[in-house]
C-alpha positions as CSV (number, residue, x, y, z in Angstrom):
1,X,82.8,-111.2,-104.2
2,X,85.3,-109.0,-102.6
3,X,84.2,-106.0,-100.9
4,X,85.6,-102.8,-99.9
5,X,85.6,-103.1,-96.1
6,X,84.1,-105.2,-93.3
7,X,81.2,-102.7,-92.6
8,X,78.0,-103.8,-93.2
9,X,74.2,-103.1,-92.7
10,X,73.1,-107.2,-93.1
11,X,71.3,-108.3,-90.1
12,X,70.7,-112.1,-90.4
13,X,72.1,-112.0,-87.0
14,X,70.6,-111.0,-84.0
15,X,73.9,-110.5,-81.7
16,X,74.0,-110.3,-78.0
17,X,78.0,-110.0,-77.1
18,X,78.4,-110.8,-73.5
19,X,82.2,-111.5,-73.4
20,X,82.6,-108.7,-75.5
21,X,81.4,-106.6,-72.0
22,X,84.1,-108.6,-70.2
23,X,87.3,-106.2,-68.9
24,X,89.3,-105.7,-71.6
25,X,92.1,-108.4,-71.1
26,X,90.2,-110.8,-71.9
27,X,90.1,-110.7,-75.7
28,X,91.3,-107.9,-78.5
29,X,89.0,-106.8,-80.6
30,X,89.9,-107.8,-84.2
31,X,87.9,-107.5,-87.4
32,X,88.7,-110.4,-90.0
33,X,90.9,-110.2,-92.8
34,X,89.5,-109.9,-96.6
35,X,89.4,-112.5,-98.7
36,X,90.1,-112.4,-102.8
37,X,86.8,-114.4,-103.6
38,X,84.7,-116.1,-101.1
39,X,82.5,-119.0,-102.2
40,X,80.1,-120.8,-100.1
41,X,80.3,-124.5,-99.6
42,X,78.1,-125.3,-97.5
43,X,75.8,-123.8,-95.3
44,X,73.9,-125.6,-92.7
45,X,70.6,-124.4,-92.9
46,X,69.4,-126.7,-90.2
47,X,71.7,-125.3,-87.4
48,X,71.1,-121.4,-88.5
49,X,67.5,-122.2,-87.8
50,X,68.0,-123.4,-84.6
51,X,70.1,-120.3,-84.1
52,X,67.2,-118.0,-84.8
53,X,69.0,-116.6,-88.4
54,X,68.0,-115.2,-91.1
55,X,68.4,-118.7,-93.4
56,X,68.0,-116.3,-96.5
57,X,70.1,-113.7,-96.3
58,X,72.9,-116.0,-95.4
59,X,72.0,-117.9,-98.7
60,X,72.7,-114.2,-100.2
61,X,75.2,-113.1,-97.9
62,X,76.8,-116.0,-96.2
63,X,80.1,-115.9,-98.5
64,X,80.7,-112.5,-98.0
65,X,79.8,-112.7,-93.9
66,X,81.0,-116.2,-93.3
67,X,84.6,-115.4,-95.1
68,X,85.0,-112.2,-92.9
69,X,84.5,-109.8,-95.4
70,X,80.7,-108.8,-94.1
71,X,80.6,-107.7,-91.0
72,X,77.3,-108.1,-90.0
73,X,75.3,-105.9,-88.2
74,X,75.9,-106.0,-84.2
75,X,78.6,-108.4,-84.7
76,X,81.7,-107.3,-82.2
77,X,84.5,-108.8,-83.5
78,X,87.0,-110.2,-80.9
79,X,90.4,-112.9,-80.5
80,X,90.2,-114.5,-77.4
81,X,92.8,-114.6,-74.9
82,X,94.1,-117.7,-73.1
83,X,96.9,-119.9,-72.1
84,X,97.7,-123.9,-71.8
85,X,99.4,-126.4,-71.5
86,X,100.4,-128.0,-74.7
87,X,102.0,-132.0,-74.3
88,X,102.4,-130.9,-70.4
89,X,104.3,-127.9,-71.5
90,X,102.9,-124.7,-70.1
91,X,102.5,-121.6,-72.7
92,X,101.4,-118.7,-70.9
93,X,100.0,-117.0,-73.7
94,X,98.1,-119.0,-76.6
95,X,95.3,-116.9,-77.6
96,X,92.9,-117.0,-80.8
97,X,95.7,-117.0,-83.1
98,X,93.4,-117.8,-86.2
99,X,90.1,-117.5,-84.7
100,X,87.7,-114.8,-84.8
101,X,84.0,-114.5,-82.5
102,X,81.9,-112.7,-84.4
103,X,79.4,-112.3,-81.1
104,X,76.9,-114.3,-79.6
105,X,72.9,-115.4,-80.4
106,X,70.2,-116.4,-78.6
107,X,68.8,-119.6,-80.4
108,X,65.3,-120.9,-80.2
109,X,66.0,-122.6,-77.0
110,X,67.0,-119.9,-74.9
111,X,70.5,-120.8,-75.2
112,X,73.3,-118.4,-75.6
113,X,75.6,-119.9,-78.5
114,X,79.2,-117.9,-79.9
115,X,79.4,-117.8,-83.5
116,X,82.9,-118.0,-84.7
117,X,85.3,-118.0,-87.7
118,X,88.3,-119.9,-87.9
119,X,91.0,-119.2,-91.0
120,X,89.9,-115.4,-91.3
121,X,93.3,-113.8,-91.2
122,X,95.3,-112.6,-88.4
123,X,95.1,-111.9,-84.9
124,X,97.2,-110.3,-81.9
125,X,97.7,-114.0,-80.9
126,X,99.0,-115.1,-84.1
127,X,102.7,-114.7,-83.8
128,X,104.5,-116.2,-86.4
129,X,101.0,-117.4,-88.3
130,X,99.1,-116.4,-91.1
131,X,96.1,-116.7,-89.2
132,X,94.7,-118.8,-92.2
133,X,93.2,-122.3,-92.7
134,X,93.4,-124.5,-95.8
135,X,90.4,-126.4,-97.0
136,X,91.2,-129.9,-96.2
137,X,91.2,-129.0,-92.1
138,X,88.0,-126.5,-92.7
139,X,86.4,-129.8,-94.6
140,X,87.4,-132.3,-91.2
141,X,85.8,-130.4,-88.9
142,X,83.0,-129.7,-90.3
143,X,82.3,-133.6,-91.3
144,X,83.1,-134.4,-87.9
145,X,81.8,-131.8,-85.9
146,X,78.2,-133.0,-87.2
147,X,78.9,-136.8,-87.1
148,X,79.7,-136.4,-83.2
149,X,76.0,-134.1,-82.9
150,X,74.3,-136.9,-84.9
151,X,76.2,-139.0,-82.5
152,X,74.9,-137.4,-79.5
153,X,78.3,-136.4,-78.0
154,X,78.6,-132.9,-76.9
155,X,80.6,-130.7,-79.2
156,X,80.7,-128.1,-81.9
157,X,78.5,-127.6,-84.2
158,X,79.5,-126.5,-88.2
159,X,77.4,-123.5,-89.4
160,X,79.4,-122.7,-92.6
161,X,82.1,-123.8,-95.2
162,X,83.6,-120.7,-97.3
163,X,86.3,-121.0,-100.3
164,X,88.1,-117.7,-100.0
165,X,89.6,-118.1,-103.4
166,X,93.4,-117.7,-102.5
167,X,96.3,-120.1,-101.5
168,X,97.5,-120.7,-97.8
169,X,101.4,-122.1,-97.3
170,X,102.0,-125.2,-95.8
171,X,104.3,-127.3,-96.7
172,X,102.2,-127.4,-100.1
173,X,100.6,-124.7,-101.5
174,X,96.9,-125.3,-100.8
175,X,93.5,-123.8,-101.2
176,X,92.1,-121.8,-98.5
177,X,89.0,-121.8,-96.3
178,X,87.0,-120.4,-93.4
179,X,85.2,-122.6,-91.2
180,X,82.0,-120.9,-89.2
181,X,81.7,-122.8,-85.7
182,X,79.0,-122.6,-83.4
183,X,79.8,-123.6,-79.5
184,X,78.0,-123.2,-76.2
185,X,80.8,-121.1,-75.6
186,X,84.6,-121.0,-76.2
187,X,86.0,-120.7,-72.9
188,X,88.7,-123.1,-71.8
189,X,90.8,-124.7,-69.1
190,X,93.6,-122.4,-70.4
191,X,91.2,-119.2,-70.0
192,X,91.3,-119.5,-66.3
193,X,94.8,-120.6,-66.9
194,X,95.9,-117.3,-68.6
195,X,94.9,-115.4,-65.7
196,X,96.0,-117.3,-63.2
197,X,99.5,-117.2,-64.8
198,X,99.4,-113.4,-64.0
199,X,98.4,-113.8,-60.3
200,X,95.5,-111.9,-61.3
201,X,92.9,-113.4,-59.1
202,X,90.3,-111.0,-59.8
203,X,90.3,-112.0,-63.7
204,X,90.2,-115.8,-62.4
205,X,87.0,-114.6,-60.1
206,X,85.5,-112.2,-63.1
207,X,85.9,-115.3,-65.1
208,X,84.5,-117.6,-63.4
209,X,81.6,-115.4,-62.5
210,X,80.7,-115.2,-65.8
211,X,81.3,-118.9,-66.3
212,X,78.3,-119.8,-63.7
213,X,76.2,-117.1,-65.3
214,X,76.2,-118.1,-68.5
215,X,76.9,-122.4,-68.3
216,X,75.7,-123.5,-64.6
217,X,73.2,-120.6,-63.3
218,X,72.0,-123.3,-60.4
219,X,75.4,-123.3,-58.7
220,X,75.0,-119.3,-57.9
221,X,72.6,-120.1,-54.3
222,X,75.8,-122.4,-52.8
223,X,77.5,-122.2,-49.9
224,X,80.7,-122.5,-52.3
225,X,79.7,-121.9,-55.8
226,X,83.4,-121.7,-56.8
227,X,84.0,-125.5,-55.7
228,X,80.2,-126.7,-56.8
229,X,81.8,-124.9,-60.5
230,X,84.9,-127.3,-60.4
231,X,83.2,-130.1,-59.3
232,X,80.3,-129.7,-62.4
233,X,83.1,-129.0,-65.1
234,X,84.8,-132.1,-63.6
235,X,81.8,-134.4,-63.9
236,X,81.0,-132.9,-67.7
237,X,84.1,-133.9,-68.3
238,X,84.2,-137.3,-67.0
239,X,81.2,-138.0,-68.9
240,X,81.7,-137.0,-72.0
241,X,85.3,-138.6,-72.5
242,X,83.4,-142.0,-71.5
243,X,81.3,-140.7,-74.6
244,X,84.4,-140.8,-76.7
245,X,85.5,-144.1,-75.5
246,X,82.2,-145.7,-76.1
247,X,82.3,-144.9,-80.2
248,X,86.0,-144.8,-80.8
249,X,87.0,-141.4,-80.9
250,X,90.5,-140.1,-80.0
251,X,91.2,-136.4,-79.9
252,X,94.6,-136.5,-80.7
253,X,95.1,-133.3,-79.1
254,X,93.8,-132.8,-75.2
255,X,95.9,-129.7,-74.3
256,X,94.2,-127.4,-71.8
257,X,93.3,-124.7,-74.7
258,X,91.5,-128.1,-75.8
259,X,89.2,-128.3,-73.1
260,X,85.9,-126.5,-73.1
261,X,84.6,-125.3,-69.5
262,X,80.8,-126.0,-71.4
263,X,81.8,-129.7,-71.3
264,X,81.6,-129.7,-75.8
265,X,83.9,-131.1,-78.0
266,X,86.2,-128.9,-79.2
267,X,89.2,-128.4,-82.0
268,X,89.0,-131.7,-84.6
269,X,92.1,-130.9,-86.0
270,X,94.4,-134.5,-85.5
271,X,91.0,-136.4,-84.0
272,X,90.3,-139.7,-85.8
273,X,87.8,-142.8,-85.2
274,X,89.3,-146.3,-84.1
275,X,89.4,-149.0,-86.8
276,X,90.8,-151.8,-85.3
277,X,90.8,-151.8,-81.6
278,X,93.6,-151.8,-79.6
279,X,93.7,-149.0,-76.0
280,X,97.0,-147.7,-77.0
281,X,95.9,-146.2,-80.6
282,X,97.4,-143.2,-81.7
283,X,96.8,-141.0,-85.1
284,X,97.9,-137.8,-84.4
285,X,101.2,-137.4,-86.2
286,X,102.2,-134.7,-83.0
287,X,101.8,-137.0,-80.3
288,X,104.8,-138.6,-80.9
289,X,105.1,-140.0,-77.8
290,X,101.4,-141.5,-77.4
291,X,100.2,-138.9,-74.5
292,X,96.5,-138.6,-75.7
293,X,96.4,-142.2,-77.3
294,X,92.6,-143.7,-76.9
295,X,93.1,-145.4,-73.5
296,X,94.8,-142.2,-72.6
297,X,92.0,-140.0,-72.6
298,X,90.3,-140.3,-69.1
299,X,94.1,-139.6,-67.4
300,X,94.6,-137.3,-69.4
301,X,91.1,-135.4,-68.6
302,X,92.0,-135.5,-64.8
303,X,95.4,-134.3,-65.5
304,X,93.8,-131.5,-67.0
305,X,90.8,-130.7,-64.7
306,X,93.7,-130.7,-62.2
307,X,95.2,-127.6,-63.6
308,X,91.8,-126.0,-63.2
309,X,91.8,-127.0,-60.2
310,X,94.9,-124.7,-59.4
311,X,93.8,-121.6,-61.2
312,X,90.7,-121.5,-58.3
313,X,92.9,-122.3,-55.3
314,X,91.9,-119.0,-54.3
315,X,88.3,-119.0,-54.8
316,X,88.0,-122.3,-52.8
317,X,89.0,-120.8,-49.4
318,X,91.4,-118.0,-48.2
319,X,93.2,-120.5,-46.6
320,X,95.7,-122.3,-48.7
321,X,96.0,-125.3,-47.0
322,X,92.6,-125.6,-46.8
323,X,91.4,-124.8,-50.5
324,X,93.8,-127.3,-52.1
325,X,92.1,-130.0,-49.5
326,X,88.7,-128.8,-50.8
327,X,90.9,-129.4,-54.7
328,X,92.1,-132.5,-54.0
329,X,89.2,-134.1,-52.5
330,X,87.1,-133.1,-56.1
331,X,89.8,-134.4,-58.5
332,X,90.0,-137.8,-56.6
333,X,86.5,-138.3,-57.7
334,X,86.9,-138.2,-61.0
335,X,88.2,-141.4,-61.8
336,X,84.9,-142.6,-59.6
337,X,82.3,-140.7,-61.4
338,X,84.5,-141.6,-64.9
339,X,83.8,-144.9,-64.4
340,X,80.4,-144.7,-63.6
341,X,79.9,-143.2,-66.7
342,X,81.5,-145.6,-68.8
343,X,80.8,-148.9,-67.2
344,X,76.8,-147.7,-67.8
345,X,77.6,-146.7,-71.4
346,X,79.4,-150.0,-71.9
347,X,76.6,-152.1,-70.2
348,X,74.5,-150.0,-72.5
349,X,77.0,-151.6,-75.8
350,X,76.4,-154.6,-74.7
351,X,72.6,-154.7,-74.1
352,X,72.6,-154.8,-70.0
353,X,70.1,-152.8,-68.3
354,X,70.8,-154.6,-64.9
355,X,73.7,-154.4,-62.6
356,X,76.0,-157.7,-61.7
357,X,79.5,-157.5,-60.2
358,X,80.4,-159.8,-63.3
359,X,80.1,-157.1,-65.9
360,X,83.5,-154.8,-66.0
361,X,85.1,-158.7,-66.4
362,X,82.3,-159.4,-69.4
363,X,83.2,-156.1,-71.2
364,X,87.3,-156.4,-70.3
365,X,87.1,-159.5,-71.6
366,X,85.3,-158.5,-75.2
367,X,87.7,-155.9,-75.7
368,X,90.8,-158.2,-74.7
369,X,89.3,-160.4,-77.6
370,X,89.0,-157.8,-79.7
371,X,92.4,-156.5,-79.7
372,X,93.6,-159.9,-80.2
373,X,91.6,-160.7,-83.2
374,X,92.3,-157.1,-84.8
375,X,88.1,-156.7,-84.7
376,X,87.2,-153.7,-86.2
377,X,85.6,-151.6,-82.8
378,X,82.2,-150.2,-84.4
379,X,81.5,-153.1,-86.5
380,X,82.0,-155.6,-83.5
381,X,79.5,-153.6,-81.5
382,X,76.5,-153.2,-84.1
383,X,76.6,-156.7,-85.2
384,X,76.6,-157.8,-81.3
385,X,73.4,-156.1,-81.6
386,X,72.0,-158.7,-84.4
387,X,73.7,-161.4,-81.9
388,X,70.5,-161.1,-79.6
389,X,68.8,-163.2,-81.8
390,X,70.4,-166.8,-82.2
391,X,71.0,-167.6,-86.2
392,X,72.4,-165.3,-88.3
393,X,73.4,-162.7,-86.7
394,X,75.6,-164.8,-84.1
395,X,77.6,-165.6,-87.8
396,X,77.7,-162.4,-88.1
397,X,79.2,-161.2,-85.2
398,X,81.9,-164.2,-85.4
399,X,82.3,-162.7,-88.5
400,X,84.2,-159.3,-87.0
401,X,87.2,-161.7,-85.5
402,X,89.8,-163.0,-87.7
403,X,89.7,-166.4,-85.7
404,X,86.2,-166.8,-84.0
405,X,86.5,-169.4,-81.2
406,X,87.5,-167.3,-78.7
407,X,84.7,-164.8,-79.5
408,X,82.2,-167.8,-79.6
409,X,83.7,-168.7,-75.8
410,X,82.5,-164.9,-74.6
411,X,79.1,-164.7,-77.1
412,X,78.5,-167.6,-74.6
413,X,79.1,-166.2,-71.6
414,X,77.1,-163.1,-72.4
415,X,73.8,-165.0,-73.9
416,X,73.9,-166.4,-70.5
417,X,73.9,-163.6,-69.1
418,X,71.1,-162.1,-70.6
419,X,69.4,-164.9,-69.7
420,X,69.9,-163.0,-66.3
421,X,68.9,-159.2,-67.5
422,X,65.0,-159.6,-67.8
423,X,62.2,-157.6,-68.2
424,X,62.7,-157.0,-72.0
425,X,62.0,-158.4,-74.8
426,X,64.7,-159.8,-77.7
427,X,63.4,-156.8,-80.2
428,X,63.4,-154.4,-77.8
429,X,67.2,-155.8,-76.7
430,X,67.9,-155.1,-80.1
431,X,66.9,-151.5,-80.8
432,X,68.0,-150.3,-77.3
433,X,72.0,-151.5,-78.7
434,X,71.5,-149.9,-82.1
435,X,70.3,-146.9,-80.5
436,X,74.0,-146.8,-78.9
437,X,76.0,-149.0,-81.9
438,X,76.4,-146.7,-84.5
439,X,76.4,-148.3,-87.8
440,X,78.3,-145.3,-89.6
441,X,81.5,-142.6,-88.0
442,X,83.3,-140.7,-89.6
443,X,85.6,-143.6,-90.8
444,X,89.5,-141.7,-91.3
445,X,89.8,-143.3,-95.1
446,X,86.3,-141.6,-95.9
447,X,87.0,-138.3,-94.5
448,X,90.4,-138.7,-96.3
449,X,88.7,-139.4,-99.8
450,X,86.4,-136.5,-99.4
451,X,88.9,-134.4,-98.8
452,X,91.3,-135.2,-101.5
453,X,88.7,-135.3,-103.7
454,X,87.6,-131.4,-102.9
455,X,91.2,-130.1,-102.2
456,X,93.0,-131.8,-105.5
457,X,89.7,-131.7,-108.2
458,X,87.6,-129.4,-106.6
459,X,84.8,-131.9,-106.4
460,X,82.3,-131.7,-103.0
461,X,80.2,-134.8,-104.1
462,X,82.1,-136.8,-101.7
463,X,81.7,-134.3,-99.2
464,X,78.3,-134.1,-99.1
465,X,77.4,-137.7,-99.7
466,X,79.4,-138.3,-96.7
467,X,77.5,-136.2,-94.5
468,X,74.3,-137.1,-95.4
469,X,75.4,-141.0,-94.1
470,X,76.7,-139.5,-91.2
471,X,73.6,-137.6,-90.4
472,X,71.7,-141.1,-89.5
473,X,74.3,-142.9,-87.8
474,X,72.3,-145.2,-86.3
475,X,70.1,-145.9,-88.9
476,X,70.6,-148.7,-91.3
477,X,71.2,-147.4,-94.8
478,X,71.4,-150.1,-97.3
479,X,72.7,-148.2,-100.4
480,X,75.2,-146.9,-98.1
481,X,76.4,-150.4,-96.8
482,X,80.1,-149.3,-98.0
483,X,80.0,-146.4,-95.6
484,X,79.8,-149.3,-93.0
485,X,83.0,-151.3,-93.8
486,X,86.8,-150.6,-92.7
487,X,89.2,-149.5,-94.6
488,X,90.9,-151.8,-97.0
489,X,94.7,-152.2,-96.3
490,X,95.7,-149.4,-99.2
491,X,93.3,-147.4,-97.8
492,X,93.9,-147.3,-93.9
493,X,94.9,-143.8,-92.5
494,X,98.0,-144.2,-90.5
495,X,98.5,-140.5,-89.3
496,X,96.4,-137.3,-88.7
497,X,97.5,-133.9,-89.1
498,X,97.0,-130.8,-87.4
499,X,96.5,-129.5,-91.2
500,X,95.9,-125.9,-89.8
């Protein structure tokens, strides 16, 4: 379906465009880019009625509006500006160079949510790019953007999957693709970043204005609602990379452009799940030199909530001196309120719902063993779960380690300590830590097969069949056992790409 232009009269949307009303430096407008013919992969139905849309007319429309080649009614088409910091390296100007927001919608909570296309052609950020995106990315992120909301961590959400029926250059020619993402916003550590890089104070202030309007409406009555902003983006942040820690996740790519202000998960594009623990873990075929490995990821986040830090140095406090005291004294509690969050989430892994002094040692010491014995991370946690109750599922645990009898030394040590953690019983034990053990992630082989499978024969069953699993992660799906297991040595993914 190609059409003539972008203008339309569909209104599955109800739009409500408040960045578009921001000063105009803040974005370009830019309508998307036709494509030759736009199919429809997948739509998720689910989300688009949470969103408040019209589920059937995007079941009519949604190839021709979710390739870029309906406009839809209201819509106000814009590429975001922003800067960042990519491997330390500052860029002053980054922008949406392969991004498009379509506007904003008020779902059915009351929240205000940014619909957005990623691969629909070309931007005034773009430079040297095409401004496109081949399938096999569109097909990541939209696998893992739902596993990590069936998860429960904060992040993106996947509205759409559109074939636009004409090849992208890579180093292979491949097909290409439009992903439709839905976030809470898109504004980012390198927003404030790009303004602040132009001593333009009063776009850092406009900005952040909007910021507390829109994401943290309770800070607007403080004495300092600048600082109370910086410290509530700092503790969002702390809390959810604990999130990532506790299921395996590693980004692969924590740039500030990479770094939401709403406290989501954003930009899947090198991310990949732990198979085999070990901290210093790296996928991402660009990190070359491990920055954003998995034990990485809380420095890294501080780093980075530093630099946001300096683009409100002059909201703090006229005085210089004075508003980098105010700075220093929030980014020194991160690491505090970081740990707080993990420790609980750990305790959580481990079935503790009291507090001893001996715990950080109990879980330091399960993860030492585990990197020892190669024990594959998610399994080792759900099967701890069955370890509750003596038998069978202590074999099982034992099981995860390639040479149990330091693993049966610490199973030990932690049945005694339950013996200490009362005031539940052993069922109860056991479906609080498969509430937080996730039987199924997106394992990197599976995403892989899916992939291949859609890219190179132009078959989605794998596609699909994987995110129905990953849509009960913590759910026990017998005829999905497989879904459970690692990788098998042929099929272990070594290194992620960017892909885009």
């Amino acid at each position: 379906m190609t059409l003539a232009s972008n203008a339309s009269t569909s209104r599955p949307f109800s739009f409500d465009n408040s960045y578009a009303r921001l000063p105009q430096q803040f974005f370009t407008r830019q309508d998307p880019s036709q494509a030759a013919e736009p199919w429809l992969i997948k739509l998720n139905e689910l989300l688009a009625e949470e969103l408040g849309l019209d589920v059937e007319a995007l079941k009519r429309d949604g190839a021709a509006i979710f390739s870029g080649n309906l406009v839809p009614e209201g819509a106000d088409p814009l590429a975001m500006a922003y800067a960042g910091h990519q491997f330390g390296s500052f860029v002053p100007l980054l922008g949406d160079g392969r991004a498009i927001l379509l506007g904003e919608v008020i779902d059915r909570n009351g929240q205000r949510r940014d619909i957005q296309l990623k691969g629909a052609g070309q931007t005034a950020y773009s430079r040297r790019g095409d401004g496109r995106a081949a399938l096999g990315p569109v097909l990541r992120e939209y696998i893992v953007s739902e596993a990590m909301y069936a998860l429960g961590i904060p992040a993106t959400r996947a509205l759409a999957a559109v074939s636009t029926g004409q090849p992208v250059y890579r180093e292979n020619i491949l097909p290409g693709a439009v992903f439709t993402r839905v976030a809470a916003s898109h504004i980012r550590v390198g927003t404030f970043q790009f303004f602040a890089a132009r001593g333009d104070t009063d776009g850092v202030r406009a900005l952040a204005d909007y910021v507390i309007d829109r994401h943290y409406p309770e800070l607007k009555d403080r004495d300092n609602p600048y600082l109370a902003l910086y410290e509530a983006v700092c503790e969002r942040q702390a809390a959810l990379i604990a999130r990532w820690l506790h299921i395996g996740f590693i980004h692969g790519v924590m740039n500030t452009d990479n770094m939401t202000i709403s406290g989501e998960t954003i930009d899947f594009g090198p991310c990949a799940f732990i198979d085999e623990y070990h901290p210093g873990t790296v996928f991402s075929s660009i990190d070359q030199g491990g920055r954003y490995a998995y034990a990485n990821q809380p420095g890294i986040g501080q780093w980075n909530l530093a630099r946001l830090g300096e683009t409100l140095l002059p909201l703090f406090d006229t005085d210089a001196e004075k508003a980098l005291e105010l700075a220093n004294t929030v980014i020194q509690q991160y690491g505090e309120r970081f740990q707080i969050h993990w420790l609980r989430g750990m305790r959580e892994k481990i079935g503790l719902a009291t507090v001893e002094d001996g715990d950080l040692e109990l879980i330091q010491s399960l993860l030492a063993a585990m990197q020892a014995q190669q024990a594959d991370f998610t399994l080792t946690f759900r099967r701890l779960s069955d370890a509750v109750t003596p038998g069978d599922g202590e074999a099982l645990f034992l099981s995860t380690f390639r040479e149990p009898d330091g693993a049966r030394e610490w199973l030990g040590r932690w049945c005694d300590r339950l013996t200490r953690d009362e005031g539940r019983t052993e069922a109860d034990r056991r479906a609080a830590m498969r509430a937080v053990n996730p039987a199924f992630i997106p394992r990197n082989h599976r995403i892989e097969q899916a992939i291949s499978a859609a890219v190179e024969e132009a078959d989605f069953s794998l596609f699909e069949a994987l995110l129905a699993v990953l849509a009960k992660p913590y759910e026990d799906q017998p005829a999905f056992a497989a879904y459970m297991e690692p990788p098998k040595p042929e099929e272990r993914v070594l290194q992620t790409f960017c892909g885009t």
